[in-house]
N, C-alpha and C positions, 0 to 999 in steps of 0.2 A: 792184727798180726801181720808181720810182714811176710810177704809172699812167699820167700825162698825158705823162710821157715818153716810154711808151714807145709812143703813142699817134704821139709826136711821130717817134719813129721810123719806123713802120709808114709813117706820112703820106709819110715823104721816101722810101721805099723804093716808093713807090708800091702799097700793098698796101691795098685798100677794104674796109674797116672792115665787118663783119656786125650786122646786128641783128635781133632776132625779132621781127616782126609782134606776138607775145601774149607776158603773160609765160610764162615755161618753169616747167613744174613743180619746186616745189622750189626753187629757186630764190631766192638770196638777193635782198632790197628794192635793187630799184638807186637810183642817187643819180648828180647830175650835176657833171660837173667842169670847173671854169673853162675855158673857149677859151685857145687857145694863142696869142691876139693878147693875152689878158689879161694872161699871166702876163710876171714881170720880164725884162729885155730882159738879155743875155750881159753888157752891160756895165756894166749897174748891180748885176750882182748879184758879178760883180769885183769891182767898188768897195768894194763893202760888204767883201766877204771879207776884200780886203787891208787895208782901213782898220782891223778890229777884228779880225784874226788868227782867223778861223772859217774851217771850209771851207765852200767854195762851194755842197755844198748846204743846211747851214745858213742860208748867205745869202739861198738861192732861199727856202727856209720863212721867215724872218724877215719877208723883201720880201711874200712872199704873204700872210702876217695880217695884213701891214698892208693891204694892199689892201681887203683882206675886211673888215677893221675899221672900214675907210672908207666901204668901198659900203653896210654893213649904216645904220649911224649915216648917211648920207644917207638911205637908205632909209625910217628909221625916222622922220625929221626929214619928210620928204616928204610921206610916205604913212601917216600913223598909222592902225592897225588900229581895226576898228567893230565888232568883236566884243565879247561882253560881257566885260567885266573879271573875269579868275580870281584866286581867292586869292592866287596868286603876284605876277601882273600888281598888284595894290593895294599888295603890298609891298613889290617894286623901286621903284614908283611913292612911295608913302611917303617909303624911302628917298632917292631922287633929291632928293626935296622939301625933305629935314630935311639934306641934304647930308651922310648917309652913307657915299655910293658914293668910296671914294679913290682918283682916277687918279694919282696921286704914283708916279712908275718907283721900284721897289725899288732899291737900289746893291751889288751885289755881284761879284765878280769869282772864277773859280775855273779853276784851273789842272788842263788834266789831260794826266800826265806816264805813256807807258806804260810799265811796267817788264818786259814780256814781250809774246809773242806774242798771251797768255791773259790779261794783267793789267796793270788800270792804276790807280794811284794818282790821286787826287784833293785838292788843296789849296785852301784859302781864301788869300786875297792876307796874311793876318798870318803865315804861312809863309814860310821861308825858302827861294826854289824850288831856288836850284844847291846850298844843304847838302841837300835833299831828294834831288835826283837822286844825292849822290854818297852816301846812306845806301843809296837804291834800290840802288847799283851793287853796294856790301859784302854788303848782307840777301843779294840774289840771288846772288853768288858763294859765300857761308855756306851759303845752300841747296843751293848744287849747280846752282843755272841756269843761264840764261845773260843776262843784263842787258842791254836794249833799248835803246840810246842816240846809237841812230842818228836815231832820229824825236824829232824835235822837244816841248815840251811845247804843248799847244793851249790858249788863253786864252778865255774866254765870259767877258765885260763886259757887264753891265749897268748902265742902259739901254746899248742898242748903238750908239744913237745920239743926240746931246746935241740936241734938239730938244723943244719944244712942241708940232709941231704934229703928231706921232707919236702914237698911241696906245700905252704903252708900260708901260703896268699891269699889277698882277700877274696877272692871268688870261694876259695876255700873255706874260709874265716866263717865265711856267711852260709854256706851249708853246711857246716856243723853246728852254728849257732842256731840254725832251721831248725835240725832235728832234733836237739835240745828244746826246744818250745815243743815242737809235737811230741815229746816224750811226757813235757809239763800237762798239753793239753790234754793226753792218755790219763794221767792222774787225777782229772776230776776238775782239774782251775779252768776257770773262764772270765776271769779278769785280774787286771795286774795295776799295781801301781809300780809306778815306777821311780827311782828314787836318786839324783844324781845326773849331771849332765850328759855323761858318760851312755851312762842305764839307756838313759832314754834314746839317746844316738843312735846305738846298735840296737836296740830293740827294734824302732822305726824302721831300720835297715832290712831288717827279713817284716818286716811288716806283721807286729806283732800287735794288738789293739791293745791302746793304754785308755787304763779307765780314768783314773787320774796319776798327776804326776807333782813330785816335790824336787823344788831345783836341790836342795839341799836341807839334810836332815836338822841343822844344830840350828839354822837358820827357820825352819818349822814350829819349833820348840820353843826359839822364844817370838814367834810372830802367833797374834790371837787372830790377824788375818789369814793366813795359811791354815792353822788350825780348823778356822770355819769354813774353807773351800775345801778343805778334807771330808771335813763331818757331813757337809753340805753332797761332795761328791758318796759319798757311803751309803747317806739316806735314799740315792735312787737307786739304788742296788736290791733287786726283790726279797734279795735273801744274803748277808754276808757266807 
């Protein structure tokens, strides 16, 4: 559960919140977390879910960096630091200057379809999703599983949303596309194929572990080699 949550529960449950006078031994750096006036309101963060097919707390992360990305860039806009300039600081600065820095939204789309309890496949949009799912359905019956096809496949589009005035850059791209896999890994998957050059790209990117991977689905289908690196990767799996 995330912290502010359950912060937010504690609040409505009536239960006052502890803190210590000093820090505690040992103790890890604390750090502070948005107000719960801040964060996005029940019904923008609906919106968002049902307009680009993500779940909801997706939405609520998505909503929150943008926020963050806004106040920080006011901030920075505002109130520029007087500190002396670091190595670092001269370089983004450089950068900035020589127009570098590229906010252009990456465009990518990735579908992810589970095919077990334990396992979900992963595709890029030049995939064909319903021959994908009904490969999913054959592999896992071949295995011996049992084929997941009651849940839906989940879509993550990028940009999420067709706007200018979003921050929606790849620093961005890529933590939303995080917390999207920790949403997956909250569900129960712990391993992914992956399916598509694309897939595999940004998966790698937030460093998501691929168990195996298909360059491309149609090309699978008719290779009896690919087939047997699938079946081959499947069987060291404890459990589909």
């Amino acid at each position: 559960m995330l912290e502010q949550r359950r912060l937010d529960y504690l609040a409505a449950m009536g239960i006052t919140q502890w803190m210590p006078r000093e820090p505690l031994a040992n103790a890890a750096p604390s750090h502070w977390l948005p107000e719960a006036s801040l964060a996005p309101s029940h019904a923008d963060v609906e919106a968002v879910a049902e307009q680009h097919h993500i779940p909801p707390v997706v939405a609520s992360e998505l909503l929150e960096l943008e926020q963050r990305s806004n106040n920080a860039a006011a901030a920075t806009q505002a109130a520029p630091s007087s500190a002396p300039a670091t190595e670092a600081d001269s370089d983004a600065q450089a950068a900035n200057t020589s127009g570098e820095v590229d906010l252009t939204p990456p465009r990518f789309e990735l579908w992810f379809a589970p095919c077990s309890a334990r396992g979900i496949w992963v595709a890029d949009n030049q995939q064909d999703l319903n021959l994908m799912r009904r490969f999913i359905a054959r592999v896992m019956t071949a295995m011996g599983g049992e084929p997941e096809l009651s849940r839906e496949p989940v879509a993550f589009r990028w940009p999420f949303i067709e706007s200018r005035q979003h921050d929606q850059s790849l620093p961005v791209a890529l933590q939303a596309l995080t917390a999207q896999w920790q949403f997956i890994q909250q569900q129960g998957a712990d391993y992914v194929i992956s399916v598509g050059a694309d897939s595999q790209h940004w998966l790698q990117r937030v460093n998501v572990p691929l168990h195996h991977h298909i360059d491309d689905l149609h090309s699978c289908l008719q290779s009896a080699a690919q087939k047997r690196a699938l079946w081959q990767a499947l069987r060291t799996l404890q459990a589909l």
